[in-house]
N, C-alpha and C positions, 0 to 999 in steps of 0.2 A: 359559588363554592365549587371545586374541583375532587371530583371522589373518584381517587384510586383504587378506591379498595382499603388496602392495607396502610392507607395517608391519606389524606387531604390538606389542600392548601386553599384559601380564602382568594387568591388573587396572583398573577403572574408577577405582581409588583413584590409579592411576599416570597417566592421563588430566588427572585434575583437576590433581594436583601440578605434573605438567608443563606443565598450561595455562598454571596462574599464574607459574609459571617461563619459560615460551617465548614466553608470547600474551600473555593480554589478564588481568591481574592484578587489576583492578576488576573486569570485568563477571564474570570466572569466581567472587570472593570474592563478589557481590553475590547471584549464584543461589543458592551454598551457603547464604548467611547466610539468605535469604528462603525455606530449605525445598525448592527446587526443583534437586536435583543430577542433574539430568539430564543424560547424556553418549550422543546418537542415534546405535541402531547400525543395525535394521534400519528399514527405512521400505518400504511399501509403502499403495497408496490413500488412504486418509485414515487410516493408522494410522501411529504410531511406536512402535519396541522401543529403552527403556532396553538398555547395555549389560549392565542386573541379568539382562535379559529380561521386565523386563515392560512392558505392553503401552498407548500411550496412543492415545485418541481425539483428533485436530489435528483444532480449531479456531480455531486461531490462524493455521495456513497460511503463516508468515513474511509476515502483509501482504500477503496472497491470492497470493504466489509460485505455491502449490499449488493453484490454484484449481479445477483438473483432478483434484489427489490426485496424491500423492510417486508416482513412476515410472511415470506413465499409460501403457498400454501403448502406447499409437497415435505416443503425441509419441516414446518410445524407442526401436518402432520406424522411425519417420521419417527419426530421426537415425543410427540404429544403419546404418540401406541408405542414408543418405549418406554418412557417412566412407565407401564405398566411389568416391566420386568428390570430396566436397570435403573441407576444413576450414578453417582461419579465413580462407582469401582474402588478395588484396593490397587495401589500403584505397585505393590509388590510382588503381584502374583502373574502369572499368563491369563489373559482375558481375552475371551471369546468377540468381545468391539475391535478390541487394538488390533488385536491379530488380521480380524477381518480388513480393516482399515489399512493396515500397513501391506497387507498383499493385495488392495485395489491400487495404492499408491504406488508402487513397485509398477505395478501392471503399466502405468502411465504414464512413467518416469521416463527421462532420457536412459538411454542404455550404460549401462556400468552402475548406478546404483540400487542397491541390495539390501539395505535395513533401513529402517525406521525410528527416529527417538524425537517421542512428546514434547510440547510445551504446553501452558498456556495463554502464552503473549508472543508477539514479532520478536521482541526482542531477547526473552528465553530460547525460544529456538535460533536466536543467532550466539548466543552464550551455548546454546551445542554445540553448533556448527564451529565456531572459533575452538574450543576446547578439544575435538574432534579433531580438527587438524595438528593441534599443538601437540596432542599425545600421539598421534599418526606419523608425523617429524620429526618429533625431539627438537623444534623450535618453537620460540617464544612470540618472536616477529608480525605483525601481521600489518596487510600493505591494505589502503583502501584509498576512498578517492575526497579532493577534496570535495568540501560540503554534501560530503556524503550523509545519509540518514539510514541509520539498521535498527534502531531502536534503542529505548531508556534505562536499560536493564547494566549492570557493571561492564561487561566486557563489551558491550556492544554500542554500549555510552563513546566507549573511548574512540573507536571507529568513525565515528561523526564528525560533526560540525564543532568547532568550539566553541559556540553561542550554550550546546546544553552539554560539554563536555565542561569547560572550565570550573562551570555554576560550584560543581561535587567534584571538583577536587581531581577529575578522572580523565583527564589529558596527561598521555603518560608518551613522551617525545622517544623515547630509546626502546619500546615496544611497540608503540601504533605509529605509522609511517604515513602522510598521504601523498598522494599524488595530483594534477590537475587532469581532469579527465578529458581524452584522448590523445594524451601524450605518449604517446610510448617511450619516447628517450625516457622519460622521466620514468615512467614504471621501471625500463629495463634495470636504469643506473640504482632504481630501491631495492633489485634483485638479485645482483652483482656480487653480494655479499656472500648467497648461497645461503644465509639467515633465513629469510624469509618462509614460516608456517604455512600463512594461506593470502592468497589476493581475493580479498572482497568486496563483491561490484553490485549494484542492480544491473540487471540488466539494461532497463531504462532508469536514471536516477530521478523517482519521483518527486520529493521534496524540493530537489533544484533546481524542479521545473520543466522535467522530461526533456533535457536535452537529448538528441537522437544519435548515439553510434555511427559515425563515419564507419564505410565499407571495409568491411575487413581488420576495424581495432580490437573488438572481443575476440575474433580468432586469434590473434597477432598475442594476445594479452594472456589466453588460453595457450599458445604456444612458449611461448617467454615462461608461463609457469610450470613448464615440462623439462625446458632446457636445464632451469635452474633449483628445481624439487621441489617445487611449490605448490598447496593446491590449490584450484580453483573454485571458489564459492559464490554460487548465482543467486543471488536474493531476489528470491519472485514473488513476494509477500505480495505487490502491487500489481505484478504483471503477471502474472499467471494466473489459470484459471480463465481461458479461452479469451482474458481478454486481446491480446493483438494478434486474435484469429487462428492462435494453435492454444495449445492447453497450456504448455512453457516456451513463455516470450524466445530462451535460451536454445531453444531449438531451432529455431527461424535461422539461426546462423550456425548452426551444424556441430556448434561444443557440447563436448559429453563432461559436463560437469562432476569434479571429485562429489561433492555437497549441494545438495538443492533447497534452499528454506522455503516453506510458503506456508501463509497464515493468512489472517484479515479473512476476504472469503472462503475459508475453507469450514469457518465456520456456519456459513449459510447465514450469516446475521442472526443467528438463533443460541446457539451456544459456544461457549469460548475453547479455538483447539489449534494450536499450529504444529508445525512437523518441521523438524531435517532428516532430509534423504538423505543415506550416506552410502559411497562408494566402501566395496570390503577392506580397503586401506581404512578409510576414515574411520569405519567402524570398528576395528581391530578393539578397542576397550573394552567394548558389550561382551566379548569372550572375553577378557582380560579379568574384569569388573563388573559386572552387568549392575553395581550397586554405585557407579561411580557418581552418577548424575541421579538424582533423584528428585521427583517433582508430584508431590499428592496430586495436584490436578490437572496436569498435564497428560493427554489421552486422556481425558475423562469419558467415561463411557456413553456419555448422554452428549460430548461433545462428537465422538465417531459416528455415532449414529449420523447427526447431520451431516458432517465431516461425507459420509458415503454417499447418504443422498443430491448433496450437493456437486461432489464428484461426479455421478450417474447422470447429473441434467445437465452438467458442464460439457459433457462428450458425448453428449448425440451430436448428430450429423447437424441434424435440423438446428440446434443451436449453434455449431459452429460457420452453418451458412446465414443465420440469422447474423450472427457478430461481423461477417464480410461487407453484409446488406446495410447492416447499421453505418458501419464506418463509412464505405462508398456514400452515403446519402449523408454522412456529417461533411465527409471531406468536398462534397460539391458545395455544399452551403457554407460552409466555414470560406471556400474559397472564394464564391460570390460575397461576401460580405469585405474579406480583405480587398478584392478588389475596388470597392465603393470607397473603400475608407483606406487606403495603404500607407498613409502617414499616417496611423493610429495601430491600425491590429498589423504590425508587421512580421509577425511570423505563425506560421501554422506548423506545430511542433507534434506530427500523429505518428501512432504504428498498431493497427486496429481503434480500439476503440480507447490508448491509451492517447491521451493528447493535453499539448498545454498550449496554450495562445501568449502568445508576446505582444506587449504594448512598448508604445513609445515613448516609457515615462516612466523613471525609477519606480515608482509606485502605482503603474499603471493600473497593474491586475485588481490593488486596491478598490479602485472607484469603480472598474466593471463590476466586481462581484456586489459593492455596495448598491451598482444601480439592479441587478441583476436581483437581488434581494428584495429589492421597492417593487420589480414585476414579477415575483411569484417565482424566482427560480435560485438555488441553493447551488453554489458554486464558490469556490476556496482559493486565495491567494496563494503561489508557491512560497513555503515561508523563510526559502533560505533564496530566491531572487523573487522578490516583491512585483516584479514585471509582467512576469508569467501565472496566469491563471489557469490551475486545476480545473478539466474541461473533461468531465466522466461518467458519458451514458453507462446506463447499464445494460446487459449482453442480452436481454430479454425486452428492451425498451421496444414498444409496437413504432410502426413507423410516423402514426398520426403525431404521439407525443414528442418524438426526435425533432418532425418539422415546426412545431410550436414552440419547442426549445430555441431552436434557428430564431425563428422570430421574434424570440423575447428577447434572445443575443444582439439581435442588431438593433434593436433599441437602445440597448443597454449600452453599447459601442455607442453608440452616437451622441448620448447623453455622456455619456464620461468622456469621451473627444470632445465636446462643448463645456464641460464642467471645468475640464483641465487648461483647455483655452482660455476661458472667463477668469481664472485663479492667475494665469501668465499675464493676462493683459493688466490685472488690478495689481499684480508685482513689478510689473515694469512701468 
């Protein structure tokens, strides 16, 4: 028997059953089918306990959610001595969190952005940021990249991939425009028009597999949205938050973003909060309407709370030379391993500690993370290139567990370069 507290379940088998029965019947049937029947019971730091009990190394983090490590003690405590005074607040008043929160955010921000407006999901804070700009222009247009991923939420839906745009209806051709990312002709000729609201990029695009910015396309992309009145919106949900060694990725290359979103770790893995910054254009509505967007729990007060303290450990020194340290001692081992195997792991895709590994096999990323699963370590296919596997210490990772990550990696390499081998030879 497994006692939660407020549930218990009889067995992991009663878990699954019920998932696909109560929840979500495709993604529960897809982990089963793909090997990975994991059901998280215990979590602490950068570890997760199967409800078997055994024991996995996260580097997957949820999309750097954990970017701190599952239950840091600082951000729980934080939150734990403020329910003694707050919780989610009223969204319609001035509050003494948000306020706090939105003038450390500021503080941190690239220069030119100036307010602050809540979510609480990735994808509601990119449903400001789009809205933001469209009322800021007086266009409707908005340019983003192919297989792109901003989030599930309406507006942000449509931005994306058409794998989760089509599903609902919300592939809209004569509003959302993409582009292949680093083309510029091709951005330029979707700007041309003079149409065009806002261009929405990750900085690095997670989902399809941290491809890495050639030299000077984000400037190039940031200038082209100047030429032609456009703004430009950095989505750092994934990369920000000191992981490629500055607090925003978008800074590294010197643009002063109209719009900044970031979420996942801001919340500290503790409670749910994301933001868009906005430049005084973008934000021009807040004086216009300050009632235009309204969201019960977006800035929720127990979410600023972590929200701050997570910010405060994200920008010491000490961590930010810890995330240099981290990355330098991924990328020798990452690079030792490709060179053993270089007809398998062909590419090491890094920019601090954000990084994806390229296999040589449409499905490659597949069978790594499956074997990677078998020895103890939690690691995530990119789900818009199947190739590339999600590869994401977290920023506070000591350096004993980084080098055992390494080495459970190149097992895992070697066994799915064998597995894939063995599968070619029995098809041919």
């Amino acid at each position: 028997m497994h006692d939660y507290g407020a549930f218990t379940f009889a067995s992991k088998t009663e878990v699954l059953e019920k998932s696909k029965r109560f929840w979500n019947p495709g993604k529960t049937q897809f982990w089963t089918d793909s090997g990975v029947d994991l059901v998280i019971d215990r979590r602490e730091g950068y570890f997760l306990w199967d409800m078997s009990g055994r024991r996995l190394i996260d580097v997957h983090l949820n999309g750097g959610t954990y970017n701190l490590g599952h239950r840091n003690p600082e951000v729980v405590a934080a939150v734990s001595d403020a329910l003694n005074r707050f919780d989610v607040g009223n969204h319609h008043f001035p509050s003494v969190a948000r306020t706090a929160l939105a003038e450390a955010l500021i503080a941190t921000a690239p220069e030119g952005l100036t307010k602050v407006a809540y979510g609480s999901g990735g994808g509601e804070a990119i449903d400001i940021a789009l809205k933001s700009a469209r009322h800021a222009t007086g266009k409707r247009k908005i340019v983003s990249i192919v297989k792109a991923y901003h989030g599930h939420t309406g507006l942000a839906l449509a931005t994306g991939d058409d794998r989760f745009a089509k599903i609902f209806l919300s592939d809209r051709p004569d509003e959302f425009v993409q582009v292949p990312f680093g083309d510029l002709g091709a951005m330029e000729r979707a700007l041309t028009g003079r149409d065009v609201a806002a261009v929405i990029m990750e900085t690095i695009p997670a989902t399809y597999g941290f491809p890495l910015p050639e030299p000077g396309y984000l400037e190039a992309v940031k200038a082209l949205t100047e030429t032609y009145d456009a703004l430009y919106i950095a989505d750092e949900v994934q990369t920000g938050l000191m992981r490629t060694g500055e607090l925003w990725a978008i800074t590294k290359h010197g643009i002063r973003p109209d719009i900044l979103v970031t979420g996942k770790g801001l919340s500290g893995g503790i409670y749910p909060i994301t933001a868009a910054l906005l430049s005084d254009r973008a934000a021009q509505w807040l004086d216009q309407d300050g009632f235009a967007h309204i969201s019960t729990f977006g800035g929720a007060e127990l979410g600023c709370i972590a929200a701050l303290k997570t910010l405060e450990i994200s920008t010491r020194p000490e961590v930010r030379s810890m995330v240099h340290y981290i990355a330098d001692l991924m990328s020798q081992g990452l690079e030792r391993i490709r060179s053993q195997y270089p007809d398998w792991l062909v590419g090491i895709r890094q920019n601090g500690v954000v990084i994806g590994l390229e296999f040589d096999h449409p499905e490659g990323a597949k069978y790594v993370m499956r074997h990677l699963y078998e020895l103890g370590v939690w690691a995530i296919f990119s789900t818009l290139d199947p190739r590339v596997l999600q590869f994401k210490p977290g920023i506070l990772m000591p350096r004993e567990l980084c080098e055992d990550v390494l080495d459970r990696l190149e097992v895992a390499v070697v066994r799915a370069r064998a597995e894939v081998a063995s599968t070619d030879r029995r098809a041919g």
